[in-house]
N, C-alpha and C positions, 0 to 999 in steps of 0.2 A: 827863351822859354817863359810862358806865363807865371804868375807866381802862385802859390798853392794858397788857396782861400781858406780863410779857418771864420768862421763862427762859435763867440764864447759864450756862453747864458750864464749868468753865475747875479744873485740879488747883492752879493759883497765883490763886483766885478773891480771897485775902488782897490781894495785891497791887494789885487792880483797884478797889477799893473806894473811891476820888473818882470811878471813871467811876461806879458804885454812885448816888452820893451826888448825883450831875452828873443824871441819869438822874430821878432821883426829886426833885429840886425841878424837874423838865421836867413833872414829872405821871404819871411813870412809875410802876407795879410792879412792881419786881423781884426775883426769886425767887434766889437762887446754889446752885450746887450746885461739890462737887468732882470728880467721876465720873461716865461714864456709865452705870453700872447705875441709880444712884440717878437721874439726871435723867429714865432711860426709867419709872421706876417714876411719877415725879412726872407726867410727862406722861400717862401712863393716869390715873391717877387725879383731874388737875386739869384746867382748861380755861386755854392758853396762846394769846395771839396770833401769837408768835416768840420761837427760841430762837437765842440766840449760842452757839455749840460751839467750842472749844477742840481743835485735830485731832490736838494731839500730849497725850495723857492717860494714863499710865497705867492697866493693867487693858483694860477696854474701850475702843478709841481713837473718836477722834473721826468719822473715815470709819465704823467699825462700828460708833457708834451713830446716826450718819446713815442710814445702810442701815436699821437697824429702824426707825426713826421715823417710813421713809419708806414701809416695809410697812403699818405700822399708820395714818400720819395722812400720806399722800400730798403733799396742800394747804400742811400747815402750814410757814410761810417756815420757814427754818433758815439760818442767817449763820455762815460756817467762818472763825474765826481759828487763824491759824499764825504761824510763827516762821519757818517756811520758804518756799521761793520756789520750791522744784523742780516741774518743770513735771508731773511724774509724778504729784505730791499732788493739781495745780489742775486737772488731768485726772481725776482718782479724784473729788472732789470735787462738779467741774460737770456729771459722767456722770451723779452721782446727783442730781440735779437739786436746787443749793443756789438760796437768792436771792439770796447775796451773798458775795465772798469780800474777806476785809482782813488786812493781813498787821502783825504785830507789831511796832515796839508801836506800838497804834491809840491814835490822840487823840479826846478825850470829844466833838467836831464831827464825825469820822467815824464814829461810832455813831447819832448823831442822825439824820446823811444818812441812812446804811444804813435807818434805820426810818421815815423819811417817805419813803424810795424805795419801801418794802416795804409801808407800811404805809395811809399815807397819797396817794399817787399819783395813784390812781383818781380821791379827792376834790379834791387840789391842778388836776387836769387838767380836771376837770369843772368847777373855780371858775371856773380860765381861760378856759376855750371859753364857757362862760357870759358872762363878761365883754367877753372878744372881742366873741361876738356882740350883745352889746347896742351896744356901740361900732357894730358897723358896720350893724344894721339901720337906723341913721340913713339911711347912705350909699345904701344898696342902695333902700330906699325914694324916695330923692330919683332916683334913676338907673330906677327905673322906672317915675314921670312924665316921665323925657324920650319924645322923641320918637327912638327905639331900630332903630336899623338890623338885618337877621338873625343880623350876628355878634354885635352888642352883645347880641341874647337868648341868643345861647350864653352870651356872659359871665355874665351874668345866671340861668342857669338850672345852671351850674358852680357855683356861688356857692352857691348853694339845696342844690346836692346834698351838696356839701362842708361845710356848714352840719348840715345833716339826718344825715348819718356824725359828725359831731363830738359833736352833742347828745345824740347816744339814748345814746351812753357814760354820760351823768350822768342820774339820774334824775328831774330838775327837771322835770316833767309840765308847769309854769307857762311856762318857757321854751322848751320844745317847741311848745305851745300858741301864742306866737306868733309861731314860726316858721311854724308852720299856716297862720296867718291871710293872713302877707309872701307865705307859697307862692299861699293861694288867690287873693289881689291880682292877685301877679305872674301866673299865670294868668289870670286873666280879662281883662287888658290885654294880654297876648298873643293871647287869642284874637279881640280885636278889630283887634291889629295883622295876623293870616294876612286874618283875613276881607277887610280893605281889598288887600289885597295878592297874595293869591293866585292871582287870576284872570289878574293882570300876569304874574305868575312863571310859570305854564304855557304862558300864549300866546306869551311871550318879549317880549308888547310893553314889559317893563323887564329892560335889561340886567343891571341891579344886582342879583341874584338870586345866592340858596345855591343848594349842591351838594343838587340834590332825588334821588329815587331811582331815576327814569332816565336821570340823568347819572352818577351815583356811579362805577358800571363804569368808564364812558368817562375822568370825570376824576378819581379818583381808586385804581383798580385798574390798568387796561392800562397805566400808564406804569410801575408796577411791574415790569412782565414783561420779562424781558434772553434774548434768545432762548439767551444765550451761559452762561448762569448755572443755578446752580440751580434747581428748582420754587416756586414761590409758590403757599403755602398758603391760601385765602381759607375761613375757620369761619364760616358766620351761625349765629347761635343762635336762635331764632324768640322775635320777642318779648324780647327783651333790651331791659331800659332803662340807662340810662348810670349810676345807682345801684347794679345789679345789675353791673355791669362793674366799679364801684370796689371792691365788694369780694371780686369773683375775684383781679381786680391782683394783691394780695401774693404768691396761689398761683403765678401766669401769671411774675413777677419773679422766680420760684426759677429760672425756666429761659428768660426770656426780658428785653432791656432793651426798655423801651417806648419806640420812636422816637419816637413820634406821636401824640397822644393826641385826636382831634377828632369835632366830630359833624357831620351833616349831617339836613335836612329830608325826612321821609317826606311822600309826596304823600299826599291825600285820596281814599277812605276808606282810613284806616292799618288795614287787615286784609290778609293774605295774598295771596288774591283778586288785590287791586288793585295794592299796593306791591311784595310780590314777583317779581309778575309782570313790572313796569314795571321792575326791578332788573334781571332776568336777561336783559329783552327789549331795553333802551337808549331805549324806548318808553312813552307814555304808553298805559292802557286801550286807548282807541278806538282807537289809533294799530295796536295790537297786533291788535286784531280787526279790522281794516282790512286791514291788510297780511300775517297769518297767521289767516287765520279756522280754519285746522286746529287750531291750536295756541291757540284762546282757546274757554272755556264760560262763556255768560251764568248769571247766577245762580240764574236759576228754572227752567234745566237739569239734567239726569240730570247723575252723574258729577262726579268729581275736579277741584276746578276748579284748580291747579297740579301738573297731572300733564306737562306739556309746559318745565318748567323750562330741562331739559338742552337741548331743540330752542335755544330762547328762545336759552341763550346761548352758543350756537353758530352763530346766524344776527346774533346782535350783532358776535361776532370776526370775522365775514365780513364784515362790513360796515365796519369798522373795519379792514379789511387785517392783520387777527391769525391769520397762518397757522401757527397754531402747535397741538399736541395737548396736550387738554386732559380733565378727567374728573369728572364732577359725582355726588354720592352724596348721598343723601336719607335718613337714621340717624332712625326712628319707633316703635323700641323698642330692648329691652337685645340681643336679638337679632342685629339689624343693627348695633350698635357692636361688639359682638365678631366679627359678620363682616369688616368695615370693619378692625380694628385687626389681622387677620389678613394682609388683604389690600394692609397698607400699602406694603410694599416694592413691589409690583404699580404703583405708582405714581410711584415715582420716576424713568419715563421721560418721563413728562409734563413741561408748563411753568408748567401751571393746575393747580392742584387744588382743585375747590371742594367744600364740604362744609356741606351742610344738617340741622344738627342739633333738633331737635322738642322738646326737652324741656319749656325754660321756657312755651311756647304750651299743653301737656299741663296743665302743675302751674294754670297760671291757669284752666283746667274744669273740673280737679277740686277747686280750692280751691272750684269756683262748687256743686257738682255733691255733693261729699264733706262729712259736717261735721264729722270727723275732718281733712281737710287746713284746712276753715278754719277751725279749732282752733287747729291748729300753725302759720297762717301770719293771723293775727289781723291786723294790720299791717303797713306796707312794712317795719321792722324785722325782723319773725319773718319776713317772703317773703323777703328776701333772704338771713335766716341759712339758711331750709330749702331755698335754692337753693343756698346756697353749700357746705351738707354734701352735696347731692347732688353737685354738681362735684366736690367733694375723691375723692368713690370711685366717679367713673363712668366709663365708657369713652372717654369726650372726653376728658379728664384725660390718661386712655394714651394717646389719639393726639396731645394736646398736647408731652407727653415726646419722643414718637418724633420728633415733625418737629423740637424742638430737636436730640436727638442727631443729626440727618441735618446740621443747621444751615442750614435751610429758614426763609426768610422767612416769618412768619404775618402774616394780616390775620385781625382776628375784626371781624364787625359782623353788624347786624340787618337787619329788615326794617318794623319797628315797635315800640312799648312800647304801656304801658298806664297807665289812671288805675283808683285806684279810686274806682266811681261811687256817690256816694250822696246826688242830690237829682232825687226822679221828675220826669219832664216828661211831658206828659200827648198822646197822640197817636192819630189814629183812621185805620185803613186797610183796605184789602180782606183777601181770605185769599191774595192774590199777592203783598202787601210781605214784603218779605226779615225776617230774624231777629234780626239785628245790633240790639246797644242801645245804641250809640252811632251808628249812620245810619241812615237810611232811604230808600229810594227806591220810586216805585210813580207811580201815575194819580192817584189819590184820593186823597193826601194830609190830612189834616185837621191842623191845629197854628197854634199861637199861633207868626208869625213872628218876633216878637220875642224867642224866648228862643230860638232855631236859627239855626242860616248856612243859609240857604236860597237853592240856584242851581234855579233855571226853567230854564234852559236846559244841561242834562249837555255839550254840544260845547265850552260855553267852557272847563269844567275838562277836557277832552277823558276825559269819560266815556261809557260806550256809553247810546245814545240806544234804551231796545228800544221805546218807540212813542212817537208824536208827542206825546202830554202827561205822559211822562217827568220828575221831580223828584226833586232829591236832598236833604236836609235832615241835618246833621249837629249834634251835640250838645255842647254847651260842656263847657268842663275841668269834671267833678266831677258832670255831669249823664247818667242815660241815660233812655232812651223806654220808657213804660208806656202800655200800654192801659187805658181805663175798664172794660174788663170783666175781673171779678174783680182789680180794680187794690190794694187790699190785701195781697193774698196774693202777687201777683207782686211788687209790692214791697218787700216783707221779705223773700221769698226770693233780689232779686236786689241789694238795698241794700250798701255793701261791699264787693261784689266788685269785682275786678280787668276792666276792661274795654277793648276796644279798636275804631278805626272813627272817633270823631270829632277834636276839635279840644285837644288840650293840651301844655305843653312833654312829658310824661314820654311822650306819644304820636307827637310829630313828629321832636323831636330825639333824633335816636338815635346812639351811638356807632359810629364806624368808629376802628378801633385798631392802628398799624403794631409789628409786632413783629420785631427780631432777636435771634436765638438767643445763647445767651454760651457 
């Protein structure tokens, strides 16, 4: 391995020369200069990893030859010693974006630090987290052969995500890889834990039950609302998974402390359709087309099928004795968030404000749909870095700003996530079965019941029943549905992508997140 190249500027560089000498039996290279004309010349012409700078030098000073350094090699670390302590220096200094500042006279251990902070870190940080994680993949494997209640798969599935942000920092491809494998375990024992369980949890015949997505409202939003107080803001972002959430955080923490951090369970099929529906309505599916047949369209109908939202949950607050005004806005392009951001003051006579943002749901068809987006979104990795530059300069963003300056409660949550699919399951049906690739429902049916959760009868998960041999069949973490014909072609087209409808942690458990303003 090469050796780490230092450049020193310092006009009493005579003087320093055991730090010199300290440096170079460490495995150092070090360069010294008296000045900074000469050290700007050295650095054009030579390749350095990091320069120590001297801020008080004769001739050219140490700030102004930071300034150039920083025109021409932006990146390169640069370390400001002084003699002085004025805050006016450490200000001129850190404006120009130093890596380090030490103040005279520095001992040959704070040099060292300074260049395994700057230099080394990335690597020190990745050994760590490397390390961490092998220690506790023990753990975490042993905990997901127990027999795991729904919070304990929150814990479980926090663990994985925070895990998965830790790793991709280091480029250990080995250790990622068996992070993979713990993720796809831990899934597939999850998805046998919904299956035994889930028919309990909608019919209510077990009490012991998560917050699913037609409680959410009820128990988790309305007890937010203070008639006497401020607006509360509730953000879904369509399709958010709780990965995607950790790394807006830092943005959301410039202007907001995170009260609350929790997730709760989307009901079956996790697509729009179904879950958001049951969100807005307090109601499951059937429940909804039952009791508001204006406000529900079956699937292999004309028309929008979450065009009736606002009704939905304005006849929940009714019900719920929420007499209170409220205003629900559905943001489906750039257009509508600058309408929306126009019209925010417009809002702050309300006590609700809910806000339906489309973005993340958009980028996962076009990653399916584009091979220019699934270029740039290769990986859960690259999705969430090309989602989180989107956020940095989108119009959500400003209305995130706004409602901190108002100092408005925010709640952001979804309505589902996604997995991406990539093992075909083979399935044969009429030209009436729906489109989705991770469920299915229809008459005809054909499939290997063994590799699907398959319910016969749609009322037990209170799903809409449109004719008497109605089936619903939904597809395991990692898996979606292919036809035999022309089943090739569809499978490599649709191998990879980001998917949503069946059964997996990054699809069920989705973030709700309590936010107050600072």
């Amino acid at each position: 391995m090469d050796k780490v190249k230092i450049l020193w500027a310092d006009d009493e560089i005579d003087l320093l020369k055991p730090h010199v000498i300290f440096l170079e039996h460490k495995g150092y290279d070090v360069t010294t200069i008296n000045n900074g004309d000469e050290a700007l010349d050295l650095i054009r012409s030579q390749v350095f990893d990091i320069v120590f700078l001297d801020e008080n030098m004769p001739g050219l000073t140490g700030i102004e030859t930071l300034e150039k350094i920083k025109i021409d090699f932006p990146n390169l670390p640069v370390v400001m010693i002084t003699k002085s302590e004025e805050e006016s220096i450490m200000e001129d200094a850190i404006g120009s974006n130093i890596a380090d500042y030490l103040i005279k006279p520095v001992k040959p251990n704070q040099i060292l630090l300074s260049l395994k902070r700057n230099l080394e870190n990335k690597k020190l940080v990745s050994e760590k987290s490397t390390m961490s994680y092998q220690q506790e993949f023990r753990n975490i494997g042993l905990e997901i052969g127990n027999q795991l209640n729904y919070n304990e798969w929150i814990d479980i599935y926090r663990k994985l995500v925070r895990w998965e942000l830790e790793l991709e920092k280091s480029k250990d491809e080995g250790i990622m890889q068996v992070l993979t494998m713990q993720q796809d375990e831990a899934n597939n024992v999850f998805s046998r834990y919904v299956e035994r369980n889930y028919i309990d949890w909608v019919s209510g015949r077990n009490q012991h039950k998560p917050v699913l997505s037609h409680t959410v409202v009820r128990d988790k939003i309305l007890t937010r609302i203070d008639p006497s107080d401020k607006p509360v803001f509730v953000l879904l972002i369509d399709n958010l998974r709780y990965d995607q959430w950790k790394a807006i955080q830092p943005l959301m923490e410039d202007y907001f402390r995170v009260e609350s951090d929790e997730l709760y369970y989307s009901i079956l099929p996790t697509t729009t359709q179904y879950a958001r529906n049951a969100l807005f309505a307090g109601l499951m599916p059937s429940e909804i087309r039952k009791k508001y047949p204006k406000y529900w369209t079956d699937e292999e109908e004309e028309g929008t099928k979450n065009q009736y939202e606002s009704e939905l949950l304005g006849e929940q607050l009714r019900r719920f004795g929420k007499d209170i005004k409220y205003s629900y806005t559905k943001v489906l392009n750039l257009n509508a968030g600058k309408r929306l951001v126009e019209s925010l003051p417009n809002l702050m006579g309300n006590k609700l404000n809910v806000i339906v943002y489309n973005f993340v749901d958009m980028l996962s068809h076009a990653r399916t749909e584009m091979e220019m987006i699934r270029e740039l979104a290769e990986d859960e990795a690259a999705y969430r870095s090309l989602m989180l530059s989107w956020f940095e300069h989108s119009t959500l963003y400003e209305i995130v700003r706004y409602i901190s300056q108002k100092k408005c409660d925010l709640i952001i949550t979804t309505d589902h996530g996604s997995i991406r699919a990539k093992n075909p399951v083979k399935i044969l049906g009429d030209k009436e079965v729906n489109t989705n690739l991770r469920y299915k429902y229809g008459r005809s049916l054909k499939y290997n019941s063994k590799e699907v959760f398959e319910v016969r009868d749609p009322e037990s998960i209170f799903l809409p029943r449109v004719n008497v041999s109605t089936a619903y069949v939904f597809a395991r973490p990692g898996d979606f549905f292919a036809y035999p014909n022309n089943y090739n072609y569809y499978v490599n087209y649709y191998r990879n992508t980001f998917q949503h409808g069946g059964i997996s942690m990054q699809e069920m458990l989705v973030p709700i997140i309590f936010l107050k303003p600072k």
